[in-house]
N, C-alpha and C positions, 0 to 999 in steps of 0.2 A: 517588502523585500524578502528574497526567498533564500534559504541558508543551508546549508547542507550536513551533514554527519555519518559514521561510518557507527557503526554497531558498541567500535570501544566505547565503555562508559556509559551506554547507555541501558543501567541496569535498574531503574526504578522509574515510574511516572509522579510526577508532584503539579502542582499548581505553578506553570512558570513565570519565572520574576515580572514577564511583562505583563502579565493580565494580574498580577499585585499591585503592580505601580499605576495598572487603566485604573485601577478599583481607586486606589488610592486619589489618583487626578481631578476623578469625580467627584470626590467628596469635598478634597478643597476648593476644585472650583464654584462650585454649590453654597460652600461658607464662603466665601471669596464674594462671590456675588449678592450673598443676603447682606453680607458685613457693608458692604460695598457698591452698590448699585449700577455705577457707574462702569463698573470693572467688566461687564458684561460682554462688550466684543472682544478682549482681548482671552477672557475665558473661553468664550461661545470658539473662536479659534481653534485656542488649543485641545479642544473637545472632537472642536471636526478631525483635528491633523491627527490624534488618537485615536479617532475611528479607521481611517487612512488607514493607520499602519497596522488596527488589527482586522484591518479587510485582505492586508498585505499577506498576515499570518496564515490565512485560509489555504493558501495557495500549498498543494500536494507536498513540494520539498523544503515548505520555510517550517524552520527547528522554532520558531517567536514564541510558539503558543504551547510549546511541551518537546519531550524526546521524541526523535522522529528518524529512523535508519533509512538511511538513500544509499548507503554503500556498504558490502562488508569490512571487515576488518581488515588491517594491513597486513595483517599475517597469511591472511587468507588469499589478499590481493596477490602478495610477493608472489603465491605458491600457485597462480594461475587461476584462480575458482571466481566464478560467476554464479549470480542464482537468476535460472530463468523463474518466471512469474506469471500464471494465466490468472485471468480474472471472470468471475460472473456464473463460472458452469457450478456442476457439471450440466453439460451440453451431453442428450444421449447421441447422435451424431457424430459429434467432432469429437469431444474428449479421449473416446476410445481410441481415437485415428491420432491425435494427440500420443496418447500414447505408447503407441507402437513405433511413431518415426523419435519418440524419445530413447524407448528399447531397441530401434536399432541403432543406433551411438554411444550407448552405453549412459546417458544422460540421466540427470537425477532434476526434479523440477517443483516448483512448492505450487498448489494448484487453491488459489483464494474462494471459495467455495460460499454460493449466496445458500442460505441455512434452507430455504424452504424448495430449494431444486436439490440438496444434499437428501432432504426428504424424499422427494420425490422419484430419485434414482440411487439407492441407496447401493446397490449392487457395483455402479459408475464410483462411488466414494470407496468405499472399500478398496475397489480393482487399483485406486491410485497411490492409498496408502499399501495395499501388497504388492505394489510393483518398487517401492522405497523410495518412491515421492512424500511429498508433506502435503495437510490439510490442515487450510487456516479458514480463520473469519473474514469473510465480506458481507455484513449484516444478514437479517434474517430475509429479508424482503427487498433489498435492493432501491431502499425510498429514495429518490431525487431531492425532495427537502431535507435531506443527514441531514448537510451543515446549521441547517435552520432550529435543531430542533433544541429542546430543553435537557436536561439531564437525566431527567425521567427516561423522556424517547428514546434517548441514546441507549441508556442501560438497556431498555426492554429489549430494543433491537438487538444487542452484542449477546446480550446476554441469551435470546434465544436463539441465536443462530448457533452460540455454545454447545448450546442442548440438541439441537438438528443436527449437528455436524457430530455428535458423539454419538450419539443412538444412532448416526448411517454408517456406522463405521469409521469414521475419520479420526475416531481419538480425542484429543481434550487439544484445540487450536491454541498456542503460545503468539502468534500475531495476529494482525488486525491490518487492516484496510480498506478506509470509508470507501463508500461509492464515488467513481472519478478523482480519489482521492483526496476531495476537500475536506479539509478539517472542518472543526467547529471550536470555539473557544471552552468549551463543556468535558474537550474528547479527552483529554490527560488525564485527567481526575479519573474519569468514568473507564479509562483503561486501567490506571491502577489499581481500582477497586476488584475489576475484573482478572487480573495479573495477565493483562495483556501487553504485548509492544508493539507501538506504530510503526508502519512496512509502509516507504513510500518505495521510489524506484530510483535509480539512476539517467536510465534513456529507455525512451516508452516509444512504439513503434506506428502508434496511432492506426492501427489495423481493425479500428470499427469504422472507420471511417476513410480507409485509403484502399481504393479495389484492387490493388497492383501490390504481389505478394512481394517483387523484388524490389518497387518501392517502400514498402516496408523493412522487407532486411536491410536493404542499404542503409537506412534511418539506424537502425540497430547495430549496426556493422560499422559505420563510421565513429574510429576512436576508442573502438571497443577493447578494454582492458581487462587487463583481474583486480578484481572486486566490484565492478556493475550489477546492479540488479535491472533487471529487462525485465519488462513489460509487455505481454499479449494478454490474446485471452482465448480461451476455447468455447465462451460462448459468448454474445454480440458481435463476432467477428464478419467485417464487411465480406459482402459476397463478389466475387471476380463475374468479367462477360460473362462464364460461363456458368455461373452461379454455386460456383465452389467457394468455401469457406477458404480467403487468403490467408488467414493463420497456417492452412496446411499447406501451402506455395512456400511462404515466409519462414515457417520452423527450420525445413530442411537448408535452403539459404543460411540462417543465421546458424545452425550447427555447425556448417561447412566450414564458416567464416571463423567460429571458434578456433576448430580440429585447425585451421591453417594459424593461427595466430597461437596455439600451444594453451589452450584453456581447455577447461571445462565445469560443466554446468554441477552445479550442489545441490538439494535441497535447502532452505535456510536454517531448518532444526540442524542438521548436520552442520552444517560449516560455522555455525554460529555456538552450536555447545561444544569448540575445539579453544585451545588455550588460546588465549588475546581476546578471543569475544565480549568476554566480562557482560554477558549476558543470558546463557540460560544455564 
């Protein structure tokens, strides 16, 4: 089951109560079963229905398995503020074009930045943090198996993509955001250690995979309030008939939609280090 939270309180990573009490379940049902022999389907159950629920956990906006922001604060909400969100770049292509239909609305945007393309276009990481955008972590390498991995993995990954993302320019990243956003049961800890916070979204506009930029914004536009965080990306972004990147269809839609409904767009550093955040 997947849960939500906005930024208030969410000022430290720990071990959360549910993956103490899976730890815990295991143990008794294991002495339960040696003590008890017999006792074995009725354990063997409640073993499966806990894996269930921390398969449930994975899922991008469920808070189960540690803190997890899917909204800004209500302060922030009241006062009209949005954080748009790309994911995967920089993209030396799109980013740039990204940023320019951000400058011309006057829009601020936090750009999730894979650590070894930060590398690779360091001049692209730079231009987004001097334009008074943010640069955060989305691993080093962008693995498919995140969710899979051990603690180790995780660390190496966050932990260099830390190091990419600050030798390109981008500053020392304050959030995080696994690939496709699934968690792993590992990630709380290994955030905290790293003094990172988990950044899911609010409404994500599935624009790797929808060729239609104003099916896109619609997806993003429907319902759209203060305090959403949205979701694109400046690089994976599916290609239109004509083979343009629909992220650059889709941005300027969902600006519009803003500028008509009296919002606008934050950085998450910014709107998140103002009073009510109780986060950085």
């Amino acid at each position: 089951m997947s849960g939500t939270s906005s930024a208030k309180g969410v000022a430290r990573h720990s071990t959360s109560p549910f993956l103490t009490a899976s730890a815990g379940l295991h143990g008794v049902a294991l002495a339960t079963m040696l003590a008890f022999p017999s006792s074995w389907p009725l354990m063997l159950t409640a073993l499966v229905g806990n894996h269930a629920v921390l398969g449930a956990g994975l899922f991008p906006r469920s808070t189960w398995l540690g803190p997890n922001i899917t909204r800004l604060p209500e302060a922030q909400a009241q006062g009209g503020v949005v954080a748009l969100t790309f994911d995967d770049g920089p993209d030396p292509h799109v980013t740039p074009a990204v940023l320019d239909l951000l400058e011309q609305s006057g829009a601020r945007a936090t750009f999730f930045c894979v650590g070894c393309r930060a590398e690779a276009y360091p001049d692209i990481v730079a231009a987004i943090r001097d334009r008074g955008h943010g640069v955060e972590n989305h691993t080093y390498s962008h693995p498919n198996g995140f969710a899979f991995r051990g603690p180790r993995g995780l660390r190496h990954e966050i932990q260099q993509a830390q190091v990419a993302i600050g030798r390109s320019g981008g500053g020392r990243p304050n959030f995080f955001r696994p690939p496709a956003g699934v968690q792993n049961p590992w990630l709380s800890v290994v955030l905290a250690g790293a003094g990172l916070f988990l950044v899911s979204w609010t409404r994500r506009g599935f624009d790797t995979v929808t060729r239609d930029g104003a099916r896109v914004a619609a997806r993003l536009g429907r319902g759209l309030r203060g305090g959403d965080i949205l979701l694109l990306h400046d690089a994976s972004s599916a290609r239109d008939a004509r083979g343009r990147p629909v992220v650059l269809d889709a941005l300027p839609r969902v600006l519009d939609e803003m500028s008509r409904r009296g919002l606008r767009s934050e950085a998450l550093h910014a709107a998140l280090e103002k009073p009510g955040s109780e986060v950085l």
